[in-house]
N, C-alpha and C positions, 0 to 999 in steps of 0.2 A: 634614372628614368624608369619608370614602372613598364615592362613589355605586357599589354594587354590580349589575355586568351581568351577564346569562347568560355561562354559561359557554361558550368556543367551539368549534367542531369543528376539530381540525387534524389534517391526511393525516400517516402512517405516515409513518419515516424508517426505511430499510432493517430493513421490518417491527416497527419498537417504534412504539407505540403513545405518545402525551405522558402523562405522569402529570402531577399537580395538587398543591400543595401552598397550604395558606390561611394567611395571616399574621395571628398574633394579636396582640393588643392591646401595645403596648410596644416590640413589635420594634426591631432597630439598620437601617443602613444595607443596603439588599439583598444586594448580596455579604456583609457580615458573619452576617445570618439565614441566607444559605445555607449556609455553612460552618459554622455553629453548630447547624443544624438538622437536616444529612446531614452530618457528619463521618467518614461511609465516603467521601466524595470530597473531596481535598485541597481547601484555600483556595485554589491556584493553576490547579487545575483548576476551579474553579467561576469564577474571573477569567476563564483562556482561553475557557471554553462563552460566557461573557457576551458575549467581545470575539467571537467567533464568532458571534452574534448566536443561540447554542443556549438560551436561557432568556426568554420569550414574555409578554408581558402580558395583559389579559382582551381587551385588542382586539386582538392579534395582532401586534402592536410589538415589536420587541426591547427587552428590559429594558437598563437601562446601571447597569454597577457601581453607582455614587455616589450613585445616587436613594435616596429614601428609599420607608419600604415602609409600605403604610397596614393600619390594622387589617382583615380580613376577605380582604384582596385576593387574590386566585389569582395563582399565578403557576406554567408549563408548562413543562416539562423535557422531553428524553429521555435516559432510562438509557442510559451506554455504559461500557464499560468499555476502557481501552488497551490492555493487556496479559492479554485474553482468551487464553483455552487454547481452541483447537482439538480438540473431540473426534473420532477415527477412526472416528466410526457414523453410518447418517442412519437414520432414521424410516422405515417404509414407509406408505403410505397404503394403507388397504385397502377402505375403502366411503367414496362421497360422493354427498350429494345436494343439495337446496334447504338442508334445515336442519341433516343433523349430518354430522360428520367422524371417522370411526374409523382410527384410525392405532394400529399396532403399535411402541414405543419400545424400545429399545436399552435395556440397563444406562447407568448413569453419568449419562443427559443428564438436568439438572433437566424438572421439566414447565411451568413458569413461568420467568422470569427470577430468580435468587436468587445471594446467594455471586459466586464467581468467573464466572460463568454469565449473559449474556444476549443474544447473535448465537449461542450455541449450544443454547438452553432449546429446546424444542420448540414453545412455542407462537409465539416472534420467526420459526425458522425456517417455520413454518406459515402464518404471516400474509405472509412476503415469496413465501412460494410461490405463495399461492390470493390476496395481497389483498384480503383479508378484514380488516377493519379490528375488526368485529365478533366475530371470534371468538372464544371462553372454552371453557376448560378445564370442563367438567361433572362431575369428580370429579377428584381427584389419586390420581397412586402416587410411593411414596419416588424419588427420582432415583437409589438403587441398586436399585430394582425396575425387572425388564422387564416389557415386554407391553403389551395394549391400554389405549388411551385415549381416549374421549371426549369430541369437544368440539362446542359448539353453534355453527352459524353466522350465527342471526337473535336480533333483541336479546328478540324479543316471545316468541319461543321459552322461555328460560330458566326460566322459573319453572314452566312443567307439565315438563322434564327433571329440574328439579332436585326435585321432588316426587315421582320415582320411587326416588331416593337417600333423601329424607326419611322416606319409605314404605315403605320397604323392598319395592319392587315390582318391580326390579331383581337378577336372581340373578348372583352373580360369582364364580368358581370361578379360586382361584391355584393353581399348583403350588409346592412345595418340593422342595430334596434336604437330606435331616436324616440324622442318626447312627441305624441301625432299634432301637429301643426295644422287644423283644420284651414288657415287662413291661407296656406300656400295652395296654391293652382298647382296642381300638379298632372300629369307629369312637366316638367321644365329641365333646359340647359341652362346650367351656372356655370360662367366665367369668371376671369379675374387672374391679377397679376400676381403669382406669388414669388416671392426672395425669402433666402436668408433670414429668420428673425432673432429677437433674443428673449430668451437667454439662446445658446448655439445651437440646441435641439428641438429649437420650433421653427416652424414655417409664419410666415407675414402674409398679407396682403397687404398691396400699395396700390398708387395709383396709377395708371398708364393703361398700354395697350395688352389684353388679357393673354396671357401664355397657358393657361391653364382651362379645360372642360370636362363637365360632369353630368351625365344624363341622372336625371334621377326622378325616381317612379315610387308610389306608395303601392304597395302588397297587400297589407294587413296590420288593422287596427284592433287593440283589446285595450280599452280604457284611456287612458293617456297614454300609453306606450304605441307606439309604433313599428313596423318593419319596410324597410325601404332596399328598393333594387341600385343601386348604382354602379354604372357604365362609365368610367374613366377613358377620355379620349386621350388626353396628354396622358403623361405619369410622373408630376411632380413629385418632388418629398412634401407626405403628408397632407395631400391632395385631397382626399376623400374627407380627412378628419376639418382639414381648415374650410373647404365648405359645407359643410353639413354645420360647422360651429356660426360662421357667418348669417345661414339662413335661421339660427335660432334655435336649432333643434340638433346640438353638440353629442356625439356618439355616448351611446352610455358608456361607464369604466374608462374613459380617454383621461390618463392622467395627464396630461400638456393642455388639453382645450378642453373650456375656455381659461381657465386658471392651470399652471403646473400643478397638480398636488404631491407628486415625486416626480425627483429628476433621474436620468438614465442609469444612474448608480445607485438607486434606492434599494432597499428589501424587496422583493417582489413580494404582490399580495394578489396570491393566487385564488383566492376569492372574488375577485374583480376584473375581470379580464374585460378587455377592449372590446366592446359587441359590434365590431368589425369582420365580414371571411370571405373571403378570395371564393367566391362558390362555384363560378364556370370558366373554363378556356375553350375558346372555340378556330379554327383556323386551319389553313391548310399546308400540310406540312412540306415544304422547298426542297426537301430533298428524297422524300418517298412520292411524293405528289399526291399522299393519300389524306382525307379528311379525317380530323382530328379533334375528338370534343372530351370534356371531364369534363365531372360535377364533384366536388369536395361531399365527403360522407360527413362533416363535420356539422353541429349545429349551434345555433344562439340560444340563447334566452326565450326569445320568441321566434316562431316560426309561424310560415302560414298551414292557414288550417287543411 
């Protein structure tokens, strides 16, 4: 019978954090669970981390291949990837205090570690800059959306930030550049139900009762092109992008809407970026009680005049 301990605290390696995975009841040999359980990292790769002494027990022991693995038991990793893609963008920091970290994001870079992506995500690089072991992402944007990003840097913090998102207390204002739609009345709210769709990295829309709202305003026209303000009240995945595609007038560079043209593991084609950017937060901050606004320095394509 496996006696189970707390769980233990281990320091950053070149800013990733250890992930945790628990061993349930049955399992084979450790190396074999690993490779059976994360099959995104070869069998041979989860042998070298072992002989590397990179996969950690609940006491902080290196694990060894050949043991066997008890029901319940933790065991600690860190994400790496070999053959990481180097992205040509960094992040800017734009406000910091005790508790949050607002930073302006690039196109392209995930905001977490995901996919091909993690010494490049934004929040590894943000943890090996400030050493912040504590840090978390307070909302996400797509990794082909720019602009602001919030994240918290105290643990006790988290739950009054993240009840401004829940609350809708929090006002967020993206730009777009879209094809101009003279036929749309604008300004209007767009609803609508969105799920899951396929292939696994798109969003849907169905029928029923709407989960989803989107204020959205026209700026500035040059030609056929367009620039549009939109205000997400919900924050589905891929909210922005599935309506703006619905009303006809699909983000420029969105390779998913209305056709996939690359899927999440493509080459990037960094000529094309999403004309999507997180431009404003606005809101009052729960635990200074002081009022709190950014504007992303970032820009489109098009901008108003």
């Amino acid at each position: 019978m496996h006696e189970s301990v707390h769980p233990i605290q281990l320091p950053m390696r070149n800013g990733v954090s250890a992930s945790v995975v628990s061993v349930p009841q049955g399992a084979p040999h450790l190396l074999d669970f690993l490779a059976q359980r994360m099959p995104g990292v070869s069998r041979q790769q989860w042998s070298d981390r072992l002989a590397q002494g990179l996969v950690l027990l609940e006491n902080g022991q290196a694990a060894l291949p050949d043991q066997s693995c008890q029901p319940g038991q933790r065991l600690y990793y860190y994400r790496h990837l070999a053959d990481e893609p180097v992205l040509p963008f960094q992040a800017q920091v734009l406000f910091e205090d005790a508790h949050l970290l607002v930073v302006d994001k690039p196109h392209f870079m995930p905001v977490t570690p995901s996919g091909r992506y993690v010494q490049q995500s934004l929040l590894v690089q943000l943890k090996r800059q400030t050493g912040c072991a504590d840090l978390v992402p307070l909302h996400r944007i797509d990794r082909e959306t720019a602009g602001l990003v919030l994240l918290g840097k105290r643990l006790q913090d988290r739950d009054a930030y993240h009840a401004l998102f829940r609350d809708h207390q929090i006002h967020k204002t993206y730009l777009a550049v879209a094809a101009h739609a003279p036929q749309l009345k604008l300004p209007l709210l767009y609803a609508s139900r969105l799920v899951p769709g396929e292939p696994f990295f798109r969003t849907q829309e169905v029928p029923g009762p709407a989960n989803s709202e989107t204020r959205i305003a026209l700026l500035h026209t040059d030609g056929q092109r367009a620039l549009y303000a939109l205000e997400p009240i919900s924050g589905k995945r891929h909210q922005l992008r599935v309506h703006m595609n619905a009303l006809g007038i699909p983000i420029e560079g969105d390779p998913f809407y209305p056709t996939v043209l690359r899927g999440p593991d493509a080459p990037e084609d960094f000529g094309q970026p999403l004309q999507l950017l997180a431009k404003s937060l606005r809101f009052t901050d729960p635990i200074t009680g002081h009022a709190r606004a950014w504007t992303s320095g970032l820009h489109l394509t098009l901008s108003a005049p």
